[in-house]
N, C-alpha and C positions, 0 to 999 in steps of 0.2 A: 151783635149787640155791642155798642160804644157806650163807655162810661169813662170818665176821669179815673186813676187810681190815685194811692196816697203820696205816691210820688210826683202827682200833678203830671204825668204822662199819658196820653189816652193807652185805655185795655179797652182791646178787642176780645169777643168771646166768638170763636167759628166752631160749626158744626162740621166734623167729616165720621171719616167710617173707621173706628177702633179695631185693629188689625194685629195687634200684639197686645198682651194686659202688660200694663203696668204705669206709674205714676214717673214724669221725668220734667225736673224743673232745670233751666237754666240758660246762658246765653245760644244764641241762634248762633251759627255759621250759615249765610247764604251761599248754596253749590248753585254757581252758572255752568249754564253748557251749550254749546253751540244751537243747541233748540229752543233755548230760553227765549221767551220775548224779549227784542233791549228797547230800550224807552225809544219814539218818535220826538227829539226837542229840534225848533229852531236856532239856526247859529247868524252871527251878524258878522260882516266884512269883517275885523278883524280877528275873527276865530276861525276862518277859510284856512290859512295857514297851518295853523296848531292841526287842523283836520286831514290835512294833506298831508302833514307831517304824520302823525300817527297811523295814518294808513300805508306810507312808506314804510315804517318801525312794521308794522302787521304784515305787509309784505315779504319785505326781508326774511322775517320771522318763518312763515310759511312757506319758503322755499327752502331755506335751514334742514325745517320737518318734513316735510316732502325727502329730500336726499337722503337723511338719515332712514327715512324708513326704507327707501329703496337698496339702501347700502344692506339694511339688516335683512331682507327678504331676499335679497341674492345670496347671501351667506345660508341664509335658510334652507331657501328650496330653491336656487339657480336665477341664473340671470335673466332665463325667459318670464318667468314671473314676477322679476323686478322690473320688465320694461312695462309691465302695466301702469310706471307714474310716469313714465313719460311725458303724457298724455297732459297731467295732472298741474306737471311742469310747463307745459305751454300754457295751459289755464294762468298758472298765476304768473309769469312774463308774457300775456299779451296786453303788448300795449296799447290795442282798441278797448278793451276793458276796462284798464286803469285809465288812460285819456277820460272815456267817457265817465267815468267816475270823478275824476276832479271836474272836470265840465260841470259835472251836474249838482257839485258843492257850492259853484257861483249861481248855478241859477235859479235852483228849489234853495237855497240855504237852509237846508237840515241836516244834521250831523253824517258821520259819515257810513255806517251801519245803516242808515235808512237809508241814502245812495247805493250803496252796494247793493242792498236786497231787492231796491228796483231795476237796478242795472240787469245783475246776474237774473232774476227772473224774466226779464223782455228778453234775454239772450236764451235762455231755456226754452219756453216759449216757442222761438223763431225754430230753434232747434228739433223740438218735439214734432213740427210742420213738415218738416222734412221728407221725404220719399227716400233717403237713404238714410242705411241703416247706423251707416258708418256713424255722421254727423249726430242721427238723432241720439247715440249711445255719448254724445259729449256732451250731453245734455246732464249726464249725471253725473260727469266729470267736473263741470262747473257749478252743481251743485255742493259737492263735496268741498270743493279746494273755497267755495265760498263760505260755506261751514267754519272752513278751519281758521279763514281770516277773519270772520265775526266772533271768532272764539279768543283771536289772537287781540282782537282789538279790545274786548273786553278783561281781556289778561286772565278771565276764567281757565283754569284747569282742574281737572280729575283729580290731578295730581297732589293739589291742595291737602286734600281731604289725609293724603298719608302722611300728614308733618302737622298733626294738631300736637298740641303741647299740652291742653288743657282742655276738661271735657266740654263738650257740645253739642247742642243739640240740631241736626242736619236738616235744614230745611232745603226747598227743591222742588223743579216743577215734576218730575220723577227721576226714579236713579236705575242709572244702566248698572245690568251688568259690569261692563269694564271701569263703572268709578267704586265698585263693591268690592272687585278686586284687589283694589289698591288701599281699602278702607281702614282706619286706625281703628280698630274692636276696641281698644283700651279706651280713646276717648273720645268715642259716638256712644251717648248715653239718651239718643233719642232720632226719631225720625219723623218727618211732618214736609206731606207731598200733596202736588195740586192736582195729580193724579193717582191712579189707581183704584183697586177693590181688594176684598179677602185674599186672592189668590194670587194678585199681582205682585213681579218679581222684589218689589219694595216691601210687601207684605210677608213673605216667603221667609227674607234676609231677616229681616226685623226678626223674626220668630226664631228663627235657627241661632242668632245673635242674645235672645231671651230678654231683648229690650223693649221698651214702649214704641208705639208708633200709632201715627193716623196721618191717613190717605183722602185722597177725594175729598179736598178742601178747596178746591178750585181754583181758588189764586191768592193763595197765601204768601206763594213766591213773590210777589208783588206786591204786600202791603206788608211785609215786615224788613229789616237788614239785619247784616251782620250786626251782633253786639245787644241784640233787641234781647230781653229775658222775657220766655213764654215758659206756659204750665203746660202738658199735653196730659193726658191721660187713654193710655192705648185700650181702655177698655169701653171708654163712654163716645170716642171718637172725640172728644171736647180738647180745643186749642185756646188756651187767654194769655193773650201778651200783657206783659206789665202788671201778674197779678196782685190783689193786694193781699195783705197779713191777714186777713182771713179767708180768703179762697184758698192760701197756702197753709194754713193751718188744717181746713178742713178736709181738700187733697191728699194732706200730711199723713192724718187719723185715719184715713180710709185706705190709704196703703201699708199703713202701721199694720191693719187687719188683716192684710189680705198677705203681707209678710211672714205674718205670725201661721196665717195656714200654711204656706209656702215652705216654713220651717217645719214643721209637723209632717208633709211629705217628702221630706229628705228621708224621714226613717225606713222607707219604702225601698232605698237603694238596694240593698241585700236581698229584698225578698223576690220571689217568682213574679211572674206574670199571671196568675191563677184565679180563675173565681173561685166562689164557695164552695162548687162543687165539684170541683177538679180539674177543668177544660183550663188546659196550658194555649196560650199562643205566644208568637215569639214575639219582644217587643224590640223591634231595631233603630237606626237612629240615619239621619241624612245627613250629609257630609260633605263640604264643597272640597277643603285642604287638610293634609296629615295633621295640624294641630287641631283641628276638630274635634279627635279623639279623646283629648282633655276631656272634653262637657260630655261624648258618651260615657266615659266611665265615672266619671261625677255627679251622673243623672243615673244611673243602672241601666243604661242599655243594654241590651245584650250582642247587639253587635253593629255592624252598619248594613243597612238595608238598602242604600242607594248610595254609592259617590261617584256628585255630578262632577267629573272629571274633565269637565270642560274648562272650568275656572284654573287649571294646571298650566291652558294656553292662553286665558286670558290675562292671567299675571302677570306677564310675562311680554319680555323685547322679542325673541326668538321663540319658535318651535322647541319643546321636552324632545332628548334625547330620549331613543329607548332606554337606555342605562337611567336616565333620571326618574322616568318614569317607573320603572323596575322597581327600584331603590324604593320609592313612596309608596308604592302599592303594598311591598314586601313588609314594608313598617308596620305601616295600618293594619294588615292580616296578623301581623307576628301580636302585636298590642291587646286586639279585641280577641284573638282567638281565645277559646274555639268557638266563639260565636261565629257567626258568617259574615263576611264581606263583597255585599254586590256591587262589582264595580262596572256601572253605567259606560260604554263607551259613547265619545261624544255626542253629544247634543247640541252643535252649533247651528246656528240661523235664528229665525224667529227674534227674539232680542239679545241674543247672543253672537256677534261676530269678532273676529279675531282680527287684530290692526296690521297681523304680516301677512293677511290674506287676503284681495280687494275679490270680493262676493257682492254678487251683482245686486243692485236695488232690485227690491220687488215691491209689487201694490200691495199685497198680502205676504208679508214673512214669516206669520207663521203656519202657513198654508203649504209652504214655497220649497227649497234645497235647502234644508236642513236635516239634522240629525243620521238617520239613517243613508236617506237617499245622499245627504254631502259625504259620509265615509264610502258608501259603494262607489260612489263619484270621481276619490281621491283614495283609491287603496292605496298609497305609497304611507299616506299620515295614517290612512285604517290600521293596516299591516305592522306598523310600527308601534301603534298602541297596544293591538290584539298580543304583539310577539312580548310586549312589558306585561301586560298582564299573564299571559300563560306563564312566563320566569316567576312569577310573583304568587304562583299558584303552588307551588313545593310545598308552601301551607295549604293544606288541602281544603281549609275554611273560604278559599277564593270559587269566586263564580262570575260568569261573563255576564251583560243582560245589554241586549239592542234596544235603541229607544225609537218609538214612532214606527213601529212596523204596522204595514196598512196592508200586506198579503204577502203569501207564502214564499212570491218567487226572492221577495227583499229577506226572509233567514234563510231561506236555501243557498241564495250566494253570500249572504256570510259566512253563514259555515263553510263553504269552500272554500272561502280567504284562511277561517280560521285552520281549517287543515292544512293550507298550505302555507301557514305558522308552525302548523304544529312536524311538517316535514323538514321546514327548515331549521327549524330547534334539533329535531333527531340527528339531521348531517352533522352539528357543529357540537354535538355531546351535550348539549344544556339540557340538563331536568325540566322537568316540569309535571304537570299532572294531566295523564292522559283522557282520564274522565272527570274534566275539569267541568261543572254545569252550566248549562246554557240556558239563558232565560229571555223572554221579550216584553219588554212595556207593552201593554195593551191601553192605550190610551188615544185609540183612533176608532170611530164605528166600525166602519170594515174589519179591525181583527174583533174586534169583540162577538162582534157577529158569524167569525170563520176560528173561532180557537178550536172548535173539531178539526180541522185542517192544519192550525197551527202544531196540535198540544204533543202527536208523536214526532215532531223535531226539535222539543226544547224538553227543558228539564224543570221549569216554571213559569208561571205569568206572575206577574209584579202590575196591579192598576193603576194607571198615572192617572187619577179624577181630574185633576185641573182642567188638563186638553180631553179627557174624554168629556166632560161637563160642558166645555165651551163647545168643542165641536156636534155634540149631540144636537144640543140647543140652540146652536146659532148665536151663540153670545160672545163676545169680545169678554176675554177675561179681566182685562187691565184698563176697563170704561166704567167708569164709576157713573156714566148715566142711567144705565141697564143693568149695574149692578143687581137690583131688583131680583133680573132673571136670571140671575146664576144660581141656579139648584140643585144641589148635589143629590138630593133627597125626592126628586124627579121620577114619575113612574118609570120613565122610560131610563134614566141612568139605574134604577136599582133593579128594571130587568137586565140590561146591560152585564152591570156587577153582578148579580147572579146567577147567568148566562156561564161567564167565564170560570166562575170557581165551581159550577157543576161541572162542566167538563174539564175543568182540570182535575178534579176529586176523580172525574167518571177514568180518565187516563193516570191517574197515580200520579199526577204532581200536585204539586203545593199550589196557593197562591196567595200574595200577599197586596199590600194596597199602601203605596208610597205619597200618594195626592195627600193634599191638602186637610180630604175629609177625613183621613188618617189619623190625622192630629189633634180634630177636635173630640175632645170628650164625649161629648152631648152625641154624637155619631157613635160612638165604642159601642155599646152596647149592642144593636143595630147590627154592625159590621159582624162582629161575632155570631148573634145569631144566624147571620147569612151563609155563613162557615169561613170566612175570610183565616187566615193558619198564621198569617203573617201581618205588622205592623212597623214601616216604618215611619218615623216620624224627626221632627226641630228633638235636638238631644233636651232643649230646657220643657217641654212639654212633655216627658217619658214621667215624671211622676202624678202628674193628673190625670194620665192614661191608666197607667199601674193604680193608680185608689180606687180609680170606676172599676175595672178589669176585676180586683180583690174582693170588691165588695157587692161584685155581683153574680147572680144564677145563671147556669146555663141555660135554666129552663126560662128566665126570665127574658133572655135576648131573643130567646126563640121565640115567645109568643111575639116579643116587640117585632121581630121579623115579619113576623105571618100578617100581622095586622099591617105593618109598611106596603107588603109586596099586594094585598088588596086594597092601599088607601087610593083614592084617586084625587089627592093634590099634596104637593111637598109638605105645606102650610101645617097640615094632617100630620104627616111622620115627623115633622119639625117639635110638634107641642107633643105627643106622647114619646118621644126621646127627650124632652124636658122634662117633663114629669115625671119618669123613669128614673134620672138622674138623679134630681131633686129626692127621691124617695130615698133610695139609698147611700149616696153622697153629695147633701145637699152645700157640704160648704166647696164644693167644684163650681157651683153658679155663682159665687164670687168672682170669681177665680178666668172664669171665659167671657170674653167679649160676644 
């Protein structure tokens, strides 16, 4: 919807999907990134030049970064591994590429990023045709190194985003991983992306950060700039650029409200986790970096219940020493104890990869070598994390947990790594805790389906919903076209969940539920009834956990249970876990997107 505002600017009003609550007005920062669409324009004879010229500048540029990276990944992990840019390096000094690149500025005249995209693609192409294997794998080498030079031509970086001075609201066709890493928390006071759903990694950050946000606005990246002043509202999913003085008045009053409740469960900090009639469960908190732990003990968590420990290497120029990683693990435990501290080993692949390590493209990544199967793959980096964490375990509140196990043989050869951590610790006198607990995300059909199998090798199951929800149902977590069918509340994900926390209860271990559905209120009740023991969750959503949790029956989750595990459609356990809510803490329906 277009209308003039009072500033005589047009305001747009766009519809996407509210992914964080909250109300955030102000100017836009647009984040380019090498995947961004760049505009298709026309250029005339005398702008040939200037085009040539900047793609020289962009050049240059990217053989710069090419070296530097290869210089840090030999330092890293050896030289063998550094010659992986070699390659990368002929890509961008072949001078059939470039020639035909200026060629083709004279004779399409369109700028120079549409030249290259068609260039570098008829060369992909040619490549992918290939009967060898050799040839066809530089097919993704000229993918890449042309990435970097549409990246360099556009002057976009990641890097941007760590040098705001002033707050902003992040717009974007979505955000990696590695531009979250680098992210100024103090002044990103918003998020608004042309991709994603609920569960997508922009949606995740946004909540863990306790900021506004909406997703799946299609192509916002392209009809707004830098400098533009929009209203978002992370609960209605609703974006207006240019609003006027009174869409920002009325914006104003309705988060004035929902402030006011926001304040009233601070007072919750100190108290349990407890219903009315006694049933304790633990409420933990998710954690990418040591300062995290601010917002758990500001929100009352009780401890951390997932730290995604991957963001330690995406921060970052080089690979964590063991020593550093040690060090942070050991903080975090010392900080939250005696609560508990589960710390995730890696989770890379899927939309997580690390820039000193070239991991191969895949059609499906998060299908593909990550997580578990890249540390079994790479025991030298496994080894080295498992050996920080056992040192960092002398606080006895520490505990291991694998991510993405999909059968038994992937913990059994963990835990062999891990013992043969725990022998090289004894040679060299370092403490550590010998019955340190082992746990595995179950967040793949196959272990959910085999945790009899799994449950006397671990010490817990931790439920990753995200990946077990996408992968049950065949949904792409991070498509906001099918968003639709991502149902956490699915007959077949809540036998799933159910599945696992019987036989974990049936073997004496816990289990706890770190997804997404975790977090939302409207779900708590639900979850408990099912016997779920444990809850992590974004440290800013532990106090609308804790008001549902306080202010409700044991006996009430159960029946809501009994009635879920017979409904047969989500749609069903969705509206009697609202109405549930609604009955005993109705001002939480403000409050949730």
């Amino acid at each position: 919807m277009d209308q003039p505002s009072e500033s005589g600017r047009k305001s747009i009003q766009l519809q996407g999907i509210g992914v964080s609550p909250g109300v955030a007005t102000g100017p836009v920062y647009l984040l380019t990134t090498d995947e961004d669409r760049f505009v298709e324009r026309d250029i005339g004879e005398d702008e040939i030049a200037r085009e040539i010229a900047r793609f020289e500048d962009a050049l240059i540029l990217t053989r710069k970064q090419i070296h530097e990276i290869q210089a840090q990944v030999k330092d890293a992990i050896g030289p063998d591994s550094a010659s992986i840019f070699d390659a990368h390096l002929l890509v961008a000094d072949d001078r059939a590429i470039v020639d035909e690149v200026i060629r083709g500025l004279y004779v399409r005249k369109k700028n120079v990023e549409t030249v290259l995209r068609e260039v570098s693609d008829r060369y992909m192409q040619a490549l992918m045709k290939v009967e060898d294997d050799y040839l066809r794998e530089r097919a993704v080498d000229v993918r890449d190194v042309t990435r970097r030079i549409l990246r360099n031509l556009s002057g976009g970086s990641s890097q941007a985003i760590a040098r705001f001075t002033e707050p902003h609201i992040l717009v974007t066709n979505d955000l990696a991983p590695s531009d979250t890493a680098v992210l100024d928390k103090d002044h990103v006071i918003g998020f608004a992306t042309d991709l994603g759903s609920p569960t997508s990694h922009t949606a995740i950050m946004a909540r863990a950060l306790g900021i506004p946000a909406v997703v799946g606005l299609h192509d916002v990246s392209v009809r707004i700039s830098t400098g533009d002043q929009i209203l978002i509202d992370g609960n209605t999913g609703v974006l207006i650029t240019n609003p006027s003085r009174e869409q920002l008045e009325r914006y104003g009053k309705v988060e004035e409200s929902r402030q006011a409740i926001r304040s009233d469960l601070e007072t919750l900090r100190d108290q349990p986790a407890e219903t009315l009639d006694g049933y304790h469960v633990v409420l933990s908190c998710n954690i990418e970096l040591e300062k995290d732990v601010d917002q758990v003990l500001d929100n009352g968590g009780t401890g951390v219940g997932l730290f995604r420990t991957e963001y330690l290497y995406l921060s970052r120029k080089s690979l964590p020493s063991e020593d550093e990683q040690a060090a942070i693990y050991e903080a975090v435990a010392a900080r939250v104890a005696p609560g508990p501290t589960v710390i995730r080993t890696l989770d890379l692949g899927g939309d997580k990869f690390l820039s000193q390590l070239r991991m191969p493209a895949e059609i499906n990544p998060f299908m593909g070598w990550r997580a578990i199967r890249f540390c079994l793959a790479q025991p030298d980096i496994f080894k080295t994390q498992l050996r920080a964490i056992l040192r960092a375990s002398i606080h006895k509140n520490v505990k291991i947990m694998y991510p993405m196990i999909s059968n038994l043989d992937e913990v059994l050869r963990a835990n062999e790594l891990l013992e043969e951590c725990k022998s090289e610790l004894r040679a060299l006198d370092v403490p550590f805790n010998e019955k340190i607990d082992v746990g595995v995300m179950i967040e793949v059909p196959s272990a959910a389906l085999t945790t009899h199998l799994l449950a006397p090798h671990v010490n817990f199951f931790s439920l990753g919903t995200n990946d077990l929800v996408q992968y049950t149902l065949a949904v792409d977590r991070v498509n906001e076209r099918i968003a639709y069918l991502y149902e956490p509340t699915h007959p077949a994900i809540l036998r799933l969940i159910k599945n696992t926390i019987d036989v974990g209860h049936e073997h004496g271990i816990w289990t706890g539920i770190c997804g997404e559905m975790a977090g939302n209120p409207l779900m708590v009740p639900l979850l408990i009834g099912m016997g779920v023991d444990e809850f992590s969750i974004s440290p800013s959503l532990v106090p609308l956990v804790k008001d549902v949790v306080r202010k409700l029956r044991y006996s009430q989750a159960e029946d809501l249970a009994e009635v879920a595990m017979t409904s047969e459609s989500a749609s069903i356990v969705n509206e009697r876990c609202r109405e549930l809510v609604g009955q005993i803490a109705p001002e939480i329906l403000e409050l949730v997107t």
